[in-house]
C-alpha positions as a printed Julia matrix, in Angstrom:
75×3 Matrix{Float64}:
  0.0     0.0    0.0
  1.51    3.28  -0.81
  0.41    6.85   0.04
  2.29    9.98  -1.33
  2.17   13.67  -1.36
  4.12   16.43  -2.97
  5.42   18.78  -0.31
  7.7    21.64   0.28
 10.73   19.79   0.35
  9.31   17.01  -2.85
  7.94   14.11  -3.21
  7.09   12.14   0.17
  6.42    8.36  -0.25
  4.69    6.11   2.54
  5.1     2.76   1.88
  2.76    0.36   4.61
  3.73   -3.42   4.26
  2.74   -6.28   6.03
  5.04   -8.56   8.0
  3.55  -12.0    6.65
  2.78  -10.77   2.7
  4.12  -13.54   0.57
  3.16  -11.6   -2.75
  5.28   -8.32  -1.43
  7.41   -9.41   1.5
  9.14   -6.52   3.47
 12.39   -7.29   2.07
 11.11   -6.71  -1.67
  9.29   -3.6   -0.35
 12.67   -2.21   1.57
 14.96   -2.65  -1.25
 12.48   -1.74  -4.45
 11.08    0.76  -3.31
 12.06    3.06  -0.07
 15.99    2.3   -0.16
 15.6     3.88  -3.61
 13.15    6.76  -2.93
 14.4     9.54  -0.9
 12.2    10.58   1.79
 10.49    7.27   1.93
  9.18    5.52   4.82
  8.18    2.2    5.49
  6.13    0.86   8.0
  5.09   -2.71   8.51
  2.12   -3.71  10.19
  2.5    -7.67  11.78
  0.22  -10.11  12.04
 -1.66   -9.7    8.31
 -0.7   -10.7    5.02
 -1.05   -9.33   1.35
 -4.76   -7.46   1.96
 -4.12   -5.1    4.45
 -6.84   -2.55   3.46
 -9.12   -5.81   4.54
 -7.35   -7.65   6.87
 -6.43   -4.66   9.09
 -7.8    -1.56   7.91
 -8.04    0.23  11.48
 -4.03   -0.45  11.29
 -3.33    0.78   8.24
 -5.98    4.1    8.68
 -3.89    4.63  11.63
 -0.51    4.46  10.07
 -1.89    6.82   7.05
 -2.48    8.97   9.3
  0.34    9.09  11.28
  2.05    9.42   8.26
  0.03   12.77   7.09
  0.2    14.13  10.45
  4.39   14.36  10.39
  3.91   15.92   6.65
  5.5    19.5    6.86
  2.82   21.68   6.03
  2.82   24.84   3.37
  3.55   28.11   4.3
Protein backbone atom coordinates (compact mmCIF):
# COMPACT_ATOMS: atom_id res chain seq x y z
CA UNK A 1 0.00 0.00 0.00
CA UNK A 2 1.51 3.28 -0.81
CA UNK A 3 0.41 6.85 0.04
CA UNK A 4 2.29 9.98 -1.33
CA UNK A 5 2.17 13.67 -1.36
CA UNK A 6 4.12 16.43 -2.97
CA UNK A 7 5.42 18.78 -0.31
CA UNK A 8 7.70 21.64 0.28
CA UNK A 9 10.73 19.79 0.35
CA UNK A 10 9.31 17.01 -2.85
CA UNK A 11 7.94 14.11 -3.21
CA UNK A 12 7.09 12.14 0.17
CA UNK A 13 6.42 8.36 -0.25
CA UNK A 14 4.69 6.11 2.54
CA UNK A 15 5.10 2.76 1.88
CA UNK A 16 2.76 0.36 4.61
CA UNK A 17 3.73 -3.42 4.26
CA UNK A 18 2.74 -6.28 6.03
CA UNK A 19 5.04 -8.56 8.00
CA UNK A 20 3.55 -12.00 6.65
CA UNK A 21 2.78 -10.77 2.70
CA UNK A 22 4.12 -13.54 0.57
CA UNK A 23 3.16 -11.60 -2.75
CA UNK A 24 5.28 -8.32 -1.43
CA UNK A 25 7.41 -9.41 1.50
CA UNK A 26 9.14 -6.52 3.47
CA UNK A 27 12.39 -7.29 2.07
CA UNK A 28 11.11 -6.71 -1.67
CA UNK A 29 9.29 -3.60 -0.35
CA UNK A 30 12.67 -2.21 1.57
CA UNK A 31 14.96 -2.65 -1.25
CA UNK A 32 12.48 -1.74 -4.45
CA UNK A 33 11.08 0.76 -3.31
CA UNK A 34 12.06 3.06 -0.07
CA UNK A 35 15.99 2.30 -0.16
CA UNK A 36 15.60 3.88 -3.61
CA UNK A 37 13.15 6.76 -2.93
CA UNK A 38 14.40 9.54 -0.90
CA UNK A 39 12.20 10.58 1.79
CA UNK A 40 10.49 7.27 1.93
CA UNK A 41 9.18 5.52 4.82
CA UNK A 42 8.18 2.20 5.49
CA UNK A 43 6.13 0.86 8.00
CA UNK A 44 5.09 -2.71 8.51
CA UNK A 45 2.12 -3.71 10.19
CA UNK A 46 2.50 -7.67 11.78
CA UNK A 47 0.22 -10.11 12.04
CA UNK A 48 -1.66 -9.70 8.31
CA UNK A 49 -0.70 -10.70 5.02
CA UNK A 50 -1.05 -9.33 1.35
CA UNK A 51 -4.76 -7.46 1.96
CA UNK A 52 -4.12 -5.10 4.45
CA UNK A 53 -6.84 -2.55 3.46
CA UNK A 54 -9.12 -5.81 4.54
CA UNK A 55 -7.35 -7.65 6.87
CA UNK A 56 -6.43 -4.66 9.09
CA UNK A 57 -7.80 -1.56 7.91
CA UNK A 58 -8.04 0.23 11.48
CA UNK A 59 -4.03 -0.45 11.29
CA UNK A 60 -3.33 0.78 8.24
CA UNK A 61 -5.98 4.10 8.68
CA UNK A 62 -3.89 4.63 11.63
CA UNK A 63 -0.51 4.46 10.07
CA UNK A 64 -1.89 6.82 7.05
CA UNK A 65 -2.48 8.97 9.30
CA UNK A 66 0.34 9.09 11.28
CA UNK A 67 2.05 9.42 8.26
CA UNK A 68 0.03 12.77 7.09
CA UNK A 69 0.20 14.13 10.45
CA UNK A 70 4.39 14.36 10.39
CA UNK A 71 3.91 15.92 6.65
CA UNK A 72 5.50 19.50 6.86
CA UNK A 73 2.82 21.68 6.03
CA UNK A 74 2.82 24.84 3.37
CA UNK A 75 3.55 28.11 4.30
Amino acid sequence: MTDSYITSDGVSLHETSSRIDRVEPVELMRSHVTDLIPNARLDVIPDAGHLLPLERPDALAERIETFRKDLPTWH
